[in-house]
Structure formats: structure tokens, C-alpha cells
N, C-alpha and C positions, 0 to 999 in steps of 0.2 A: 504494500500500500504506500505511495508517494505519501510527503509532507502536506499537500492538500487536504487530502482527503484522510487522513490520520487526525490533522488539525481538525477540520469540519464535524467529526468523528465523536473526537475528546468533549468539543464542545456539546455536541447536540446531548451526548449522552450525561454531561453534568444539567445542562437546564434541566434534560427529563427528571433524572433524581432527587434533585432538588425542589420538584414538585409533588413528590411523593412525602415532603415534609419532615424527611428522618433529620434533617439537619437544626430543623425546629427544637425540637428535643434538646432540653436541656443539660442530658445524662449523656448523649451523642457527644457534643460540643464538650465538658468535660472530659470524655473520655480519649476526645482525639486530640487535646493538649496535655494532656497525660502522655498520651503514647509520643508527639512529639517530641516531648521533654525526657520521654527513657529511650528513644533513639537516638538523640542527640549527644547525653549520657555515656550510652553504651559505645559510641563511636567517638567517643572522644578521640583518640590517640591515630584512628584513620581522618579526622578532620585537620589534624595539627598537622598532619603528612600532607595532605592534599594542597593545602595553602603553603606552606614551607615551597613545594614546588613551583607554587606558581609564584610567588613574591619574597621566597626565603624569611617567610614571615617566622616568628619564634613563639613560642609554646605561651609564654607569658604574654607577649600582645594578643594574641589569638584572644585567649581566656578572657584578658581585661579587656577588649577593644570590641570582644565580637560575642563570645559564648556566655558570657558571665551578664551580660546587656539581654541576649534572649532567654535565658534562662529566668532574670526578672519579669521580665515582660508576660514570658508563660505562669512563673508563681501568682503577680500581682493578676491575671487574667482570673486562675483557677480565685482566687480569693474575693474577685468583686465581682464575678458574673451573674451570682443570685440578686446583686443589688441593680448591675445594669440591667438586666431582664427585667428588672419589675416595671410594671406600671406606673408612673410615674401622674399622682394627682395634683390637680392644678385650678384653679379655681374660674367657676363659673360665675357670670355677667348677671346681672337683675335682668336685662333682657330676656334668659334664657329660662327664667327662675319656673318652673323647681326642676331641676337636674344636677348631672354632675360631670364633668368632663376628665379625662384619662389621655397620656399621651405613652401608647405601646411602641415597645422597639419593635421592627421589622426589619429581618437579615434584607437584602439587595436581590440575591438571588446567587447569577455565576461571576468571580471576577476573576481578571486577568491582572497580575502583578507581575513586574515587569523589572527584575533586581539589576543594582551596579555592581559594575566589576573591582571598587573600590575596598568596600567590606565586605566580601561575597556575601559570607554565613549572614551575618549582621542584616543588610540591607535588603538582601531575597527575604529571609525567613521571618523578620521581627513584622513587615505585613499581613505574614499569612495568620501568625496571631489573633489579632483583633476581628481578621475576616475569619474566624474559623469560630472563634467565641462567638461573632455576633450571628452564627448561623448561615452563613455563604458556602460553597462550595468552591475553590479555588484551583484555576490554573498556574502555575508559577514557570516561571520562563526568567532564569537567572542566566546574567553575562554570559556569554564563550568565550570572552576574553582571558579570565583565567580557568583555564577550561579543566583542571583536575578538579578544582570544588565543584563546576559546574555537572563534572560527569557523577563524581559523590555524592552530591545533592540528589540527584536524579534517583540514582542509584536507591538511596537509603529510603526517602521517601515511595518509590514508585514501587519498592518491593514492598512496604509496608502499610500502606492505603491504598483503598478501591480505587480506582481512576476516574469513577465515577463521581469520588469526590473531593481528591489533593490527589495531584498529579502535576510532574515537570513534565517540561518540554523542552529540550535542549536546541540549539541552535543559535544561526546568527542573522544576518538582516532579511532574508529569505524569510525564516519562520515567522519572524515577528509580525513583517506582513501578513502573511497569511492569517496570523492571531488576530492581528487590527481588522480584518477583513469580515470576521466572526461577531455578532452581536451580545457583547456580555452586557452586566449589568451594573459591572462596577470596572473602571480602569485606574492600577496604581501604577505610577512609575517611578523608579527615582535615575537620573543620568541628565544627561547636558541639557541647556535650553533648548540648542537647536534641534533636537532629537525631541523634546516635549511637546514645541507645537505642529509636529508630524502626529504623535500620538493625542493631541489634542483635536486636530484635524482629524483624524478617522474617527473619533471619539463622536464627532458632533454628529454625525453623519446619520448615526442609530440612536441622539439623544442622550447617550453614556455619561453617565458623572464620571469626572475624573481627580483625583488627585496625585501632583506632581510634583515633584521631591526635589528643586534642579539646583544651581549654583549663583555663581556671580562671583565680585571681589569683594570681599569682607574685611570692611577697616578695622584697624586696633589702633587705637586711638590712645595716645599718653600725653600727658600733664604733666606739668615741672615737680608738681608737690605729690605724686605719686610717690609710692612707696617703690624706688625702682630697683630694689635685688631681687622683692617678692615677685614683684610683677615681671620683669622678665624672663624672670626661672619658669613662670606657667606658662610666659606667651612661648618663648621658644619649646617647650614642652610641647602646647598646643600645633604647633607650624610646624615641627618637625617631624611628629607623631606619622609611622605608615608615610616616611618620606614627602609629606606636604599634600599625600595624596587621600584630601578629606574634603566634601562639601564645603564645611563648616572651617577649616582652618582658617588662620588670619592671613589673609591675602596681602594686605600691603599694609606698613606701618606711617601715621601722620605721628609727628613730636614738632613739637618746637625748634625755629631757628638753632638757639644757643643750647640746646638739650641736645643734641644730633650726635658731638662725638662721643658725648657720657654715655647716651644709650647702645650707641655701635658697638663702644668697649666692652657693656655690660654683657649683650648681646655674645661677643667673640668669646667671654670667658664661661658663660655656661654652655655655649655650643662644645668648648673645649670640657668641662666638667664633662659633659655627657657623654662623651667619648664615641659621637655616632658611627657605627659599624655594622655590619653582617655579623662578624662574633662575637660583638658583647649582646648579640640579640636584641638591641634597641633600633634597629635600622632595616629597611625594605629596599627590593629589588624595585626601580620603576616599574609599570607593568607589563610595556613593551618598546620595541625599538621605535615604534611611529610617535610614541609617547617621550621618550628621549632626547628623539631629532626635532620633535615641537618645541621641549624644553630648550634644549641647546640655540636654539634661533632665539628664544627668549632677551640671552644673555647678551651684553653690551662689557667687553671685555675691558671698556676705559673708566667702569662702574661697579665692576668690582673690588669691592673691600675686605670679603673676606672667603674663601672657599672657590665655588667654580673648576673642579677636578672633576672630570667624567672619565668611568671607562666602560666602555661599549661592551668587552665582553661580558662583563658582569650586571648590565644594566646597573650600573651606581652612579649617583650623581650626589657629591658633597654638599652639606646643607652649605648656602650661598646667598649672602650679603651684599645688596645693590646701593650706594649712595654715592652722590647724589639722583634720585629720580625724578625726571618730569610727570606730570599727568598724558603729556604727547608720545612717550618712552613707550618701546613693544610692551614692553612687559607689561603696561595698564591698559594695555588694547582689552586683556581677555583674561580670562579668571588661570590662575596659574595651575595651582592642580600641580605642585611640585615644590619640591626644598629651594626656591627660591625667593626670599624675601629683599620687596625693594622699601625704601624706604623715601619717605617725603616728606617736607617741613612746611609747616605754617608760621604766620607770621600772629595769627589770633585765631581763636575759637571760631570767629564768625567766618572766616577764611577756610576752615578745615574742613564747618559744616558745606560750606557752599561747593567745596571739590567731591565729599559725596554723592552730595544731593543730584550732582551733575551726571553723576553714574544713577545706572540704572539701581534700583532696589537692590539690596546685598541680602540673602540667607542669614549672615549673622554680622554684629557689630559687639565689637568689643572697648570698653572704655575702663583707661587704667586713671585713678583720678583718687583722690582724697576730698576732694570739693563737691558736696553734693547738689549746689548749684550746675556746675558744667555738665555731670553729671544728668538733670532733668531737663536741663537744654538743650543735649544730644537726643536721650530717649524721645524727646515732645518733637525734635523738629528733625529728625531722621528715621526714613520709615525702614524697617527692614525685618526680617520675618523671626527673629529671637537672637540672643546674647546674652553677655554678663559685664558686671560691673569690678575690674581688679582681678579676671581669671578670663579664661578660654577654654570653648568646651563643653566645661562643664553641664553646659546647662542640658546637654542633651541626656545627659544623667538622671535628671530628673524629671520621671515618667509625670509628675503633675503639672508640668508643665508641656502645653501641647507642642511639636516641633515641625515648621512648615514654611515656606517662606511665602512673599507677599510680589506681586506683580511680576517681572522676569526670573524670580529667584522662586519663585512655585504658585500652587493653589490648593489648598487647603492642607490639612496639619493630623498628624499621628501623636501616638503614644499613649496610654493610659489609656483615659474613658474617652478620652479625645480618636485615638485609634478603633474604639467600639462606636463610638458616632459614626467616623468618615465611612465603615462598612455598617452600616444600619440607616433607614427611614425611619423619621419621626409618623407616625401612624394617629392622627389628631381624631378620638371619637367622644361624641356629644351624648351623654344618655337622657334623654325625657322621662320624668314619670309623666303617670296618667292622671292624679287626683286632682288635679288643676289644668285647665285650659283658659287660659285671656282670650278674650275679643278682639285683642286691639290691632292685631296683626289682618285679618278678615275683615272682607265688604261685610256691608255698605260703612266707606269712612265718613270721618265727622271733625270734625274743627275741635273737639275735645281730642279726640284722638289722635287728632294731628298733634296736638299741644303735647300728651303724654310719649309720643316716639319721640320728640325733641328731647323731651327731660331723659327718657332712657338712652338715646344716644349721646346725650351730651357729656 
């Protein structure tokens, strides 16, 4: 059977299933994050294989960056899903009186998730989560790009659930096609903008909600009266982490004029603290040569201050330190997506704001500050889809806060209960009793009547 028809296949046969209602069932839906979370588990030690190959990623990033993230996401699931399933009361209008109104969750039906190749495990599987609590039936179609997690994925999942209702589909822009061509009923995706308003486009097509997980340049923003040993140890932490290759990382740094060589220094000596490497296991392979050679064009060798070492056969590229930078500079064309930090000065606050604002919406903004002034004048007048105030990151840690970006940098937001919404309908029903019926609504009207629908609409 070709990819067509395999595809067309997968699909028709989750809509049918999913109309037979077993995924409604609240004992289903626990028990299939159950069983994710003891495959997950039990293949630990072939996941830390799979990804090692593909990005010589290390046991402990793995854990921390990727397994240890889904493994919350499945606890906190199993632990609130009696609360988000419930009925949710809400209070009825005078209008309406006597009744009582209820707003039910309804799963979506079939969705298509759509993972990066950035955090394989992390970014594929922490969607299917909340689609799988909130009662969906899920296709999943993770990267090819690092394609041992991709085939492990497959693998672990597609031996271990019906296909009829979580099932991979491996491949690369062929299949996707063919996926976008299928009418689901939810579309997630996380990866580039340009590639979002393709899947945005087929999306409209059949009506499809979507949400979409994408990037941008994410400023880190520092102040003279920052605390600057702490905050640099997190932001390079943050930019460095999986070699710069993070949505969310701080893409370019603004500081002040007279702040620029203090913080370069500060900069140079925890890049050097960290000792990044392949062998001390804090450091990743780019993810490929096309990925590399974009990198490498990035670079302005008369702007280099600190790093700037590639070598080809290892896909390694030294974390690297750009100043002086323009806003006109390659490197601020396009969201980096690599251990390359440029740096740029402002001469005021209102000058820093105005160089973002100029860029499209950012994923995340980062502000390193003691001043809680500066501070509410970046949040109030820079829009950008989540951040932190004196750290990096972090915030994606925390599931109560929903994570999603705003205009070119995505639509709409996951995580937590926030992730049970974006896969569930709000289901709005009105119940009447019978022991009362008004007039006012029913001929023949009257100039009283009229007078009373004003007082109750008003």
C-alpha cells in the first residue's frame, strides 16, 4: 500500500473509532497515559541511544530537557483529569430564570501533531498528552530529521497502541502532505514560521483549528543594576543549552552602551566555567550539515569576540560571541536556532523597546533588571508570547503557566489545563425547568413588555 492510501487509511479509520466513543471514557484516557508513561519508562536506556545518535545528546540533558518534562506532564495529567472533565457551573442570566447552565468539555475528535526535530521526545510526545486526556484520538508524525528517535518513536508507540487510536507516521515533506490533505479535527504543530503558514493554509481549507508552536528572535534584555554574575550564568545557561538549538532561547542580547564590555567578559568566563563539549556531556551535535552551512553564513568574522570554531566533521560549532551588532547584521535577518549570540546596545530603555517592537513578535522575552519599573514597561509595551524576569527558560517549566506565542511567533498555547483546552470544545448547554414560563418573550407584544426586555437586557 503507497503513503496515500496508508495515510487516507490511518485517518478514516481513527474518525470511525472515535465515534464509537471509547475514547470518551474516562478509565480509556487514564489508562492510555498510564501505559505511555510505562513505555516511556521501560525504554529509557533505548531513548538515551537513539538521540545520542542523532545529536550526541547525553543521558542527563535527555532526562532534564526532555523525559523528566513528559513524565510531569503525564503525572500532572493522570492527577487533574477528574477535575478537567467535570462540568464546569456557571451562572445563569435573570433573563433565563429558572434554569441553570453547564459548560462540558468535549474531546475535538482526530488530531494531527506535527513534532520538531529540536527536542524530538519532548516536543512530539508532550502534545499527544493533553490530546489523549482530553479524549482525541491522535496521529503523530515526529521530525525525520533526527531520524533514530523518529524511527523509536514509531516503533514503541505503534507496537503498543491500536492505530486506531495513537499511531506514528514516519516521514518527510511527502507524508506531511499527504497528512495536511486528510481532514482532522485538531492540527498541532511546532517548527519554523514558514512551514506554519503552509500548515495553516491546508488547515483553513477543512475549517481545522490549529495551534502552532513557531519561533522568532527572543530578546534578553539587561540593565546596568542587574545582578550581573547571576544573570549571566542563567542566560548563557539558557543560549547555550542543546547548542542554541531551542525555540525559546535568547536570540540576541540588548545592554547598554557603557555595560557592553563588562557583560562580554562576564559572558566569556562562564562560557569558559562551563567547559562546553561533547565529553563533559553538556554540549550537542548541530543537527545537520544544511543547518551548519546556514549557521556559518550567519557569522561576520570582523565581529567576532569570542568563539567561532566549527568543525564539519563533527557537526560542532563553538558557542560564539558577536559585538558589535547592527539590527541590519545577517545574523538579525532570522531567528538563529544556534550557539550564536550577537549582541547590541542601546543608548535608553525607550530605544531598546523601539528595536523590538520593530521585529516581529518574539516567543519569549527575557528581562534581566532589579528595577521593577523597567521591568513593567517592557512587559506593558512589548508583546511577545511568554518569558521571565532575571532567568531564561525557565518558564517553560512551569506547567501553570500556559506556553505559546503570539502573532509570527505562534497561535495559541499548551501545557497544563491550558494543553486540555487547546484539544477540547467548550460544549455551552442551557437547562430550562418547566415550573415557570414568562410571557414576555411571546406575541402579542406591548409597551410594558417592551419596557421589561430593556430592564432585563440592560
Amino acid at each position: 500500500m503507497d503513503s496515500e492510501k496508508l495515510i487516507e487509511e490511518k485517518v478514516k479509520n481513527q474518525r470511525s473509532f472515535f465515534k464509537k466513543q471509547h475514547t470518551k471514557n474516562l478509565d480509556f484516557r487514564i489508562g492510555a497515559l498510564k501505559k505511555l508513561k510505562k513505555i516511556i519508562q521501560e525504554n529509557e536506556k533505548a531513548l538515551y541511544e537513539a538521540i545520542y545518535l542523532d545529536f550526541k545528546k547525553s543521558k542527563f540533558e535527555t532526562y532534564a530537557t526532555e523525559l523528566a518534562l513528559l513524565y510531569h506532564d503525564i503525572d500532572e495529567a493522570l492527577y487533574e483529569i477528574k477535575s478537567w472533565v467535570k462540568p464546569q457551573k456557571v451562572s445563569t442570566n435573570l433573563l433565563n430564570f429558572p434554569g441553570k447552565s453547564r459548560i462540558y468539555q468535549e474531546p475535538l475528535g482526530t488530531c494531527l501533531i506535527i513534532g520538531a526535530w529540536n527536542y524530538p521526545y519532548q516536543l512530539s510526545l508532550a502534545p499527544c498528552v493533553p490530546a489523549i486526556a482530553a479524549g482525541n484520538t491522535v496521529i503523530l508524525k515526529p521530525s525525520e530529521i533526527p531520524s533514530n528517535t523518529s524511527a523509536l518513536m514509531a516503533k514503541l508507540i505503534n507496537e503498543n497502541f491500536d492505530s486506531e487510536f495513537f499511531h506514528v507516521i514516519e516521514g518527510g515533506k511527502e507524508e506531511t502532505q499527504e497528512l495536511l490533505k486528510q481532514k482532522f479535527d485538531k492540527i498541532f504543530f511546532t517548527g519554523s514560521t514558514t512551514v506554519g503558514k503552509i500548515i495553516y493554509e491546508a488547515a483553513a481549507k477543512n475549517l481545522t483549528p490549529v495551534t502552532l508552536e513557531l519561533g522568532g528572535k527572543s530578546p534578553a534584555i539587561f540593565t546596568e543594576n542587574c545582578n550581573l554574575d547571576v544573570c549571566v550564568k542563567r542566560m548563557v545557561w539558557a543560549k547555550f543549552i542543546n547548542a542554541g538549538q531551542t525555540c525559546i532561547a535568547p536570540d540576541y542580547i540588548l545592554c547598554p552602551e557603557n555595560m557592553a564590555i563588562k557583560l562580554i567578559e562576564k559572558i566569556k568566563e562562564y562560557i569558559g566555567k562551563f567547559n562546553y563539549s561533547f565529553e563533559n556531556d553538556n554540549y550537542v551535535q548541530i543537527i545537520n550539515d544544511k543547518n551548519l552551512e546556514r549557521l556559518e553564513k550567519l557569522l561576520d568574522p570582523n565581529k567576532i569576540v569570542y568563539g567561532g570554531q566549527i568543525d564539519t566533521s563533527s557537526r560542532f560549532m563553538e558557542p560564539t560571541i558577536m559585538f558589535p551588532v547592527l539590527k541590519t547584521d545577517a545574523v538579525m535577518q532570522e531567528e538563529i536556532f544556534g550557539p550564536i549570540l550577537p549582541i547590541l546596545t542601546y543608548k535608553n530603555m525607550d530605544e531598546a523597546i523601539s528595536l523590538v517592537q520593530e521585529m516581529e513578535k518574539p516567543l519569549s522575552c527575557y528581562v534581566f533588571t532589579n528595577d521593577r519599573k523597567v521591568e513593567q514597561k517592557i512587559i506593558s509595551q512589548i508583546s511577545f508570547g511568554g518569558g521571565a524576569i532575571n532567568d531564561a527558560l525557565m518558564h517553560i517549566a512551569n506547567s501553570s503557566l500556559p506556553f505559546g506565542g503570539v502573532g509570527q511567533s505562534g497561535i495559541g498555547s499548551y501545557h497544563g489545563k491550558a494543553g486540555f483546552d487547546s484539544f477540547s470544545h467548550n460544549k455551552s448547554v442551557f437547562r430550562k425547568y418547566n415550573w415557570l414560563e414568562l410571557k414576555i418573550k411571546y406575541s402579542p407584544y406591548s409597551n410594558s413588555k417592551f419596557k421589561w426586555i430593556k430592564r432585563l437586557f440592560g
